[in-house]
TORFIBA-947692 format. One record per residue: x, y, z of N, C-alpha, C, O in turn; residue in one letter. Coordinates in steps of 0.2 Angstrom, whole numbers, padded with zeros to 4 digits, always signed. Layout:
N
XYZXYZXYZXYZA/...
//
This chain:
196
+0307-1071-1290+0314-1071-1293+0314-1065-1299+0311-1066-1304X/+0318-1058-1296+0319-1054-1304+0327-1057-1306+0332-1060-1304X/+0323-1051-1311+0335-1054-1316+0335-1046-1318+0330-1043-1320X/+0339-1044-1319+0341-1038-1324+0351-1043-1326+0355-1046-1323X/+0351-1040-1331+0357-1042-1334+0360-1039-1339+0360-1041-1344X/+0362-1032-1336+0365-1026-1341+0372-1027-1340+0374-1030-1335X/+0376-1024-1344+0383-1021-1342+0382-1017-1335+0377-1013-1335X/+0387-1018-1329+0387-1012-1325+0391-1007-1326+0396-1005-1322X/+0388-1002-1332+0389-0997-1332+0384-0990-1332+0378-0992-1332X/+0386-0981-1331+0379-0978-1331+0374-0980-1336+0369-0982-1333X/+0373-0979-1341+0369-0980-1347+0362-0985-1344+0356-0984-1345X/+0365-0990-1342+0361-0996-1340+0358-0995-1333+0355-0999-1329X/+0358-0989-1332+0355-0987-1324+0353-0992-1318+0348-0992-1315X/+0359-0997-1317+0355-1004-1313+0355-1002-1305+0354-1006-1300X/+0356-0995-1305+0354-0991-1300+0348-0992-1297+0347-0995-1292X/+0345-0988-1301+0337-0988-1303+0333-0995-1303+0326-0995-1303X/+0336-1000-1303+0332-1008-1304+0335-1009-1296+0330-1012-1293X/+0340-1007-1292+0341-1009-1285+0337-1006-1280+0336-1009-1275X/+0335-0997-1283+0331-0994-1278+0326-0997-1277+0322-0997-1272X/+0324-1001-1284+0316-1004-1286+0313-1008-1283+0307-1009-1281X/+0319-1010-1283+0318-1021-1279+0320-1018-1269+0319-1021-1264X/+0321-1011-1269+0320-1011-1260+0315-1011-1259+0312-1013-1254X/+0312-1007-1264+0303-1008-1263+0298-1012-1265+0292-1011-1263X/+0301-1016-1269+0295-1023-1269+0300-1029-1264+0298-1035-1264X/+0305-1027-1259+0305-1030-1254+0301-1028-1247+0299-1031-1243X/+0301-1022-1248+0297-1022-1243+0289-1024-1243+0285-1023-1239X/+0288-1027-1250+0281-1029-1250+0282-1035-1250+0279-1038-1245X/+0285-1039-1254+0289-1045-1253+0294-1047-1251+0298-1047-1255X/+0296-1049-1243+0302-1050-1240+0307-1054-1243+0313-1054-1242X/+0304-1059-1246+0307-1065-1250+0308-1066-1255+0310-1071-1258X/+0308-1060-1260+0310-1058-1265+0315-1058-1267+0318-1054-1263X/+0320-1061-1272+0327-1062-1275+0330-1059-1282+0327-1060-1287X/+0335-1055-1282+0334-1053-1286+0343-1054-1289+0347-1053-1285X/+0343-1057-1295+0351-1060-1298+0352-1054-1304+0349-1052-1308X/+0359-1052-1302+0359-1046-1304+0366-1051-1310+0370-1054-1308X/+0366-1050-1316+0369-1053-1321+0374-1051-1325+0372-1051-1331X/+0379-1049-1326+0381-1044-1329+0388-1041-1325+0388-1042-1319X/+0394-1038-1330+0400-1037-1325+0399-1030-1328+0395-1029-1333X/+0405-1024-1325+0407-1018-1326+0411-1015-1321+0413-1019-1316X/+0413-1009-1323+0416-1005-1318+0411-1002-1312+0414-1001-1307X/+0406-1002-1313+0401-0999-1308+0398-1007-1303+0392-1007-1300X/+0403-1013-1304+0401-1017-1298+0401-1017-1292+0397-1019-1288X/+0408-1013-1292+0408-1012-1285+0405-1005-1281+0405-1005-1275X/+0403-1001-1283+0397-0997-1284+0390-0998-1280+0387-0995-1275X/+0390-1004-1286+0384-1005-1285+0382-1010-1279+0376-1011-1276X/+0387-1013-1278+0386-1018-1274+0386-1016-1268+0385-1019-1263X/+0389-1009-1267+0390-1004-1259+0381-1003-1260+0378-1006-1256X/+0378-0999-1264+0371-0996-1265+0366-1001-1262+0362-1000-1258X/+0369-1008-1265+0363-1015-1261+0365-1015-1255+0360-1016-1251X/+0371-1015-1251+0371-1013-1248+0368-1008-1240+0366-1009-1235X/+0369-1004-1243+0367-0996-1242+0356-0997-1240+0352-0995-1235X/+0355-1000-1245+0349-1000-1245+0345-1005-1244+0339-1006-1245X/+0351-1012-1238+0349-1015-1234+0346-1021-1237+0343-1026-1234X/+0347-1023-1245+0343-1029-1250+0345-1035-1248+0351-1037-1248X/+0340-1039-1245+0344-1047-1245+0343-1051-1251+0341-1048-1257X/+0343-1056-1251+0341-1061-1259+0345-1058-1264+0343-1059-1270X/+0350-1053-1262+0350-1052-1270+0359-1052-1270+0363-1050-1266X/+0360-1056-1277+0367-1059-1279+0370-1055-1284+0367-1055-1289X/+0375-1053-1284+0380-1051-1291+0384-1056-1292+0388-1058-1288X/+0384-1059-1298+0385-1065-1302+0389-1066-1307+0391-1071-1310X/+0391-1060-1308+0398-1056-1314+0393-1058-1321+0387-1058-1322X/+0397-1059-1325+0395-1061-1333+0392-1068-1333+0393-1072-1329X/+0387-1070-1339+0385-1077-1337+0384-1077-1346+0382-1073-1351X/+0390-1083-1346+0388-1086-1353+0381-1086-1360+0375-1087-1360X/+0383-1085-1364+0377-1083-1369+0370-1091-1366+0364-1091-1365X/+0376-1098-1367+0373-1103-1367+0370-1105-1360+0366-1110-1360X/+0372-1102-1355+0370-1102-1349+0365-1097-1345+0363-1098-1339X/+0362-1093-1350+0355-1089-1350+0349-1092-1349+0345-1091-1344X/+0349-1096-1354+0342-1100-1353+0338-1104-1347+0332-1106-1346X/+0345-1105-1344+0344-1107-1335+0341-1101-1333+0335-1102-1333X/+0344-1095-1332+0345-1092-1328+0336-1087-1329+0332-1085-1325X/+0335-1087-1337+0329-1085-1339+0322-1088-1335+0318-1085-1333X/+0323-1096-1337+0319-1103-1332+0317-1101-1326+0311-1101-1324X/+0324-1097-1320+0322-1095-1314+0319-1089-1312+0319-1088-1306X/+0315-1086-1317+0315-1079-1316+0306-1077-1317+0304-1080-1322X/+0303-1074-1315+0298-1073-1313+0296-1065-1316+0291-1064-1318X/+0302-1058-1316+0300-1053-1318+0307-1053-1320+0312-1055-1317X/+0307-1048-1327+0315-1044-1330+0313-1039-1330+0309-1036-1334X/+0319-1035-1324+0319-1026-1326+0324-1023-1326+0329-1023-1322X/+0324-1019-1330+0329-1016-1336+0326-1009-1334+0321-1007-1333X/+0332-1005-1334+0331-0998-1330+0337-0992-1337+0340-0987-1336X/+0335-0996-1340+0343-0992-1345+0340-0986-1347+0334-0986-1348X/+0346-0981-1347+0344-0974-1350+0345-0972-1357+0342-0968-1360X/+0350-0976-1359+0350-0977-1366+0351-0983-1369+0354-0987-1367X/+0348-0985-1376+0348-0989-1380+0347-0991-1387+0346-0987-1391X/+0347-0996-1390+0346-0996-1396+0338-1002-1396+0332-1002-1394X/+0342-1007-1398+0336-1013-1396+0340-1019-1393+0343-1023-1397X/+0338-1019-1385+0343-1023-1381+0340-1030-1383+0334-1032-1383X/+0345-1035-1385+0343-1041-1384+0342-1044-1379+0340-1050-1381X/+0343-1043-1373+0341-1045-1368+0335-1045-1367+0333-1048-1362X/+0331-1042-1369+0323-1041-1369+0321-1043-1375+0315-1040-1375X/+0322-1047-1381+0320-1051-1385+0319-1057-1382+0314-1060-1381X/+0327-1058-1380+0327-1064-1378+0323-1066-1372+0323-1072-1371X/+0319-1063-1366+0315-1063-1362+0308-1063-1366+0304-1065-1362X/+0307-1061-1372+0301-1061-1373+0300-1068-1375+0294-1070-1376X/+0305-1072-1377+0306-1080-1382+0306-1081-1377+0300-1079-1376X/+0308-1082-1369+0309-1086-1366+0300-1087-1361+0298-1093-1359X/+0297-1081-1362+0292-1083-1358+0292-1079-1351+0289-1080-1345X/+0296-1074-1354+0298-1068-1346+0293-1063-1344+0288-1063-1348X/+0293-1061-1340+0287-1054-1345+0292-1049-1342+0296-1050-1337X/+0292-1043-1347+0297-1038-1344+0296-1029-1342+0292-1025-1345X/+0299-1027-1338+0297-1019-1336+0301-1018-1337+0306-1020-1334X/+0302-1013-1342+0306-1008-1345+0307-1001-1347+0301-0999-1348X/+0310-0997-1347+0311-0989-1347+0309-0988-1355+0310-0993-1359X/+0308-0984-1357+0306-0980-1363+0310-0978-1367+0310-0973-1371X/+0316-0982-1365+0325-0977-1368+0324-0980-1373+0321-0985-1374X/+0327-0973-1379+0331-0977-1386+0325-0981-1391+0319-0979-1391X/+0325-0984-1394+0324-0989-1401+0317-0995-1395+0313-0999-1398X/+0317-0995-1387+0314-1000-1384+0307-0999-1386+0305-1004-1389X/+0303-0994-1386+0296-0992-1387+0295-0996-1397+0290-0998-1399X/+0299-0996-1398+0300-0999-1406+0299-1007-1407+0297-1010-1412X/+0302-1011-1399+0303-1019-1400+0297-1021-1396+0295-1026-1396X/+0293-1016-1392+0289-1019-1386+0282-1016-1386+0282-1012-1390X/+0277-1016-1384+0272-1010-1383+0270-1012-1375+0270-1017-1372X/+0268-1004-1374+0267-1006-1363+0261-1008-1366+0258-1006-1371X/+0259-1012-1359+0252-1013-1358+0251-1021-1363+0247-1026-1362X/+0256-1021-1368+0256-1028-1372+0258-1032-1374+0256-1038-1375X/+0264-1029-1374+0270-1034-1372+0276-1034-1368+0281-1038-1367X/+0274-1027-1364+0279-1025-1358+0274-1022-1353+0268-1020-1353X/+0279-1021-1348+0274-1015-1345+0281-1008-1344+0285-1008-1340X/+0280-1004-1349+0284-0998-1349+0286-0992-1345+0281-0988-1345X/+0288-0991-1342+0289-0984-1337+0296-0978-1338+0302-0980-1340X/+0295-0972-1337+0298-0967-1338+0306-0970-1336+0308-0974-1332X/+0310-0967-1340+0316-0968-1336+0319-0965-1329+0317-0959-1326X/+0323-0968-1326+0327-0966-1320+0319-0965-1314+0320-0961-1310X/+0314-0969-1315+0309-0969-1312+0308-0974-1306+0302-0975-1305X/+0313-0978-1302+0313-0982-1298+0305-0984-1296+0302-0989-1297X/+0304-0978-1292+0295-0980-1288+0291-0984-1294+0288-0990-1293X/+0291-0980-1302+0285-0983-1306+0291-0989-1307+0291-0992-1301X/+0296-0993-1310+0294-0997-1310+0294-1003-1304+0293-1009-1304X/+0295-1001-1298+0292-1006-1292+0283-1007-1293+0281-1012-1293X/+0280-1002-1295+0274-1003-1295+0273-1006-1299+0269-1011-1299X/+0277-1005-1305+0276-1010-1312+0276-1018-1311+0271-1022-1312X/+0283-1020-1309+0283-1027-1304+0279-1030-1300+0278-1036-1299X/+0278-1026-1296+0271-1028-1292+0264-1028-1294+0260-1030-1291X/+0264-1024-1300+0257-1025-1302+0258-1033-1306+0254-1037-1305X/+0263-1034-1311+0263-1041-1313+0261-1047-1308+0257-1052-1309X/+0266-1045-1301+0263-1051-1295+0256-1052-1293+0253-1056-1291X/+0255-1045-1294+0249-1047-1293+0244-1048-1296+0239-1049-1293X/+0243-1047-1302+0239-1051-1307+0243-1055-1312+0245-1053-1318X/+0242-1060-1309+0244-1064-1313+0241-1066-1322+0245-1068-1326X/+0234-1063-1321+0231-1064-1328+0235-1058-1334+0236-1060-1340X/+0236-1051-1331+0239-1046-1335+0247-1052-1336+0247-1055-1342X/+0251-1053-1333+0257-1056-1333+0253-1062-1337+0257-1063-1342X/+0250-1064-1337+0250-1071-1343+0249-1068-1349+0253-1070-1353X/+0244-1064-1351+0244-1058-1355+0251-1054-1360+0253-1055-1366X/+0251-1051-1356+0259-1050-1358+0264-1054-1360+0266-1053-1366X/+0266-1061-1356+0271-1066-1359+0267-1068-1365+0269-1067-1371X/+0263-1069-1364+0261-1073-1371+0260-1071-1379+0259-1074-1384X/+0259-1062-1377+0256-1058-1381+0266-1057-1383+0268-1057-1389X/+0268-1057-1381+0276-1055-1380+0279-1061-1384+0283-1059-1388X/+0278-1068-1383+0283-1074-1385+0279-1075-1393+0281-1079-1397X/+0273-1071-1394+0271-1072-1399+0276-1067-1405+0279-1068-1410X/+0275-1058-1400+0278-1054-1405+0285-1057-1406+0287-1055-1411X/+0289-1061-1402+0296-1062-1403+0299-1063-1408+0304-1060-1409X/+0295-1068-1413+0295-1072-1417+0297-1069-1423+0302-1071-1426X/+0293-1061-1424+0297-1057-1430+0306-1056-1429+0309-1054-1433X/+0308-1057-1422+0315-1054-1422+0319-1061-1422+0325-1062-1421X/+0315-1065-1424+0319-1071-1425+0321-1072-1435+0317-1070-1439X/+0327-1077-1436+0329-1077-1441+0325-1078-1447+0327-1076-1452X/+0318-1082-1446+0316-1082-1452+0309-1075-1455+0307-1074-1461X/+0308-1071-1449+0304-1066-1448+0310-1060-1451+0309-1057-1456X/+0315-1059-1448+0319-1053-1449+0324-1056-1457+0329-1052-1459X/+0323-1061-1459+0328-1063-1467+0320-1061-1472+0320-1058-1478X/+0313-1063-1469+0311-1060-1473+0307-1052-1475+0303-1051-1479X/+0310-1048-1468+0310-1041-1468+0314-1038-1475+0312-1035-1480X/+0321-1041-1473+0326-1041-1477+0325-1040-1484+0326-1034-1486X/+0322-1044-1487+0322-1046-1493+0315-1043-1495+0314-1041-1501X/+0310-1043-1490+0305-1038-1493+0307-1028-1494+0305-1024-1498X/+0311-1029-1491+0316-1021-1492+0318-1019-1497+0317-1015-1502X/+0322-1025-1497+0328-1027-1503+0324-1024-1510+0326-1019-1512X/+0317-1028-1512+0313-1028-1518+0309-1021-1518+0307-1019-1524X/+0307-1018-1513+0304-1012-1511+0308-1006-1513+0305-1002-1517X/+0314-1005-1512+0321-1001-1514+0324-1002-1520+0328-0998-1521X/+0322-1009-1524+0327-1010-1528+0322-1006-1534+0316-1006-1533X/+0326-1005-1538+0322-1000-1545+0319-1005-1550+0324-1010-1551X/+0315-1007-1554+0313-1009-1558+0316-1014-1565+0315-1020-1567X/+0320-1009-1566+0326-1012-1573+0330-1016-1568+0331-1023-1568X/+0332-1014-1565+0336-1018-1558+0335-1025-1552+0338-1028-1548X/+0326-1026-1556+0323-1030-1550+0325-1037-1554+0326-1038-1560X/+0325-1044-1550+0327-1050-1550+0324-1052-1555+0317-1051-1554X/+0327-1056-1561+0321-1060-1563+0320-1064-1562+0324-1066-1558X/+0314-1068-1562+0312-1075-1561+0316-1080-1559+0313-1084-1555X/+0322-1083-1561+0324-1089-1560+0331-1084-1552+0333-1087-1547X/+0332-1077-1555+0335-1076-1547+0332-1076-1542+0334-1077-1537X/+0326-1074-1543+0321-1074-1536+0322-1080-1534+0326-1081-1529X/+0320-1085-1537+0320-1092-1531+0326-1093-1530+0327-1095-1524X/+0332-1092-1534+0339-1091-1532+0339-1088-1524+0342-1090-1519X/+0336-1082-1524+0337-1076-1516+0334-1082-1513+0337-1084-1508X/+0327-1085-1514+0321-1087-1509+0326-1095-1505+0326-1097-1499X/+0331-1096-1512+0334-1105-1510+0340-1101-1505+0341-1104-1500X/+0343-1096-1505+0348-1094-1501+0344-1091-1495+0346-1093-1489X/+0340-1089-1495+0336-1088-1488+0336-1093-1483+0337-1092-1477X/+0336-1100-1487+0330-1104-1481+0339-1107-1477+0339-1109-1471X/+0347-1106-1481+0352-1107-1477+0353-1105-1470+0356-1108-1466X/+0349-1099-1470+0351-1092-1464+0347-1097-1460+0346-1096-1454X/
//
């Protein structure tokens, strides 16, 4: 089972995740792949799966925030083929989930993941490299255990108690001296932390 689950717009190149999966179909015929996500380029794209002959694979429009974690459960690889980005949360949230993920090198990504550690990285608009990428996960299963786990550990800094105390160590790093908290507002900031 893959998933990719971008906007279907250019930027997200979910092109390049369709040419990918024709090619780890011909390695694996029973391979599925749930494509997640609405745009203007659905119907596009959905001519290209077409064109290129994919079975198993479903366009599913938009899927609920609270309805991912299903869809996460079913999934076996996530590939993300986008040309531009910042730091897609759809690849955090696969690293919490227990995903392992193949992703392009666009944008702010190389910043949330490292290849080889907690992804497996490949150039953009590179179709062939990331089918190989995916299939090199099926087929070693121990690199993919690797990965997820080295991945569901890093996650943890982008969650709320890791990223409030990025925050606040900023905060005290930048703030000037004569300006710095005294004593009783520290625990003050520390008591309003543990809200978030």
């Amino acid at each position: 089972m893959f998933l990719v689950s971008r906007l279907l717009e250019p930027l997200y190149n979910v092109a390049c995740v369709l040419r990918a999966f024709a090619l780890i179909q011909e390695r694996y015929s029973e391979a599925k792949l749930t494509v997640a996500g609405d745009g203007f380029l659905r119907p596009d794209l959905e001519e290209l799966a077409r064109q290129l002959g994919l079975r198993n694979t479903e366009f599913i429009g938009f899927v609920p925030f609270d309805e991912m974690p299903d869809l996460y459960n079913e999934t076996d690889v996530y590939l993300t083929a986008t040309d531009i980005d910042n730091m897609p949360s759809s690849i955090t949230e696969c690293m919490a989930s227990g995903v392992p993920v193949v992703t392009t090198d666009a944008g702010g990504i190389p910043y949330i993941v490292t290849n080889e550690e907690t992804c497996l990285m490949i150039p953009r608009n590179d179709h062939q490299a990331m089918a190989q990428a995916a299939l090199r996960l099926l087929s070693d299963p121990a690199l993919a255990k690797r990965i997820t786990r080295n991945a569901r550990e890093s996650s943890k800094k982008f969650m709320s108690p890791g990223v409030r105390a990025e925050w606040v160590r900023l905060y005290r790093e930048l703030l000037p001296e004569k300006f710095a908290p005294k004593e009783a507002n520290t625990r003050m900031l520390s008591q309003t932390d543990t809200k978030f």
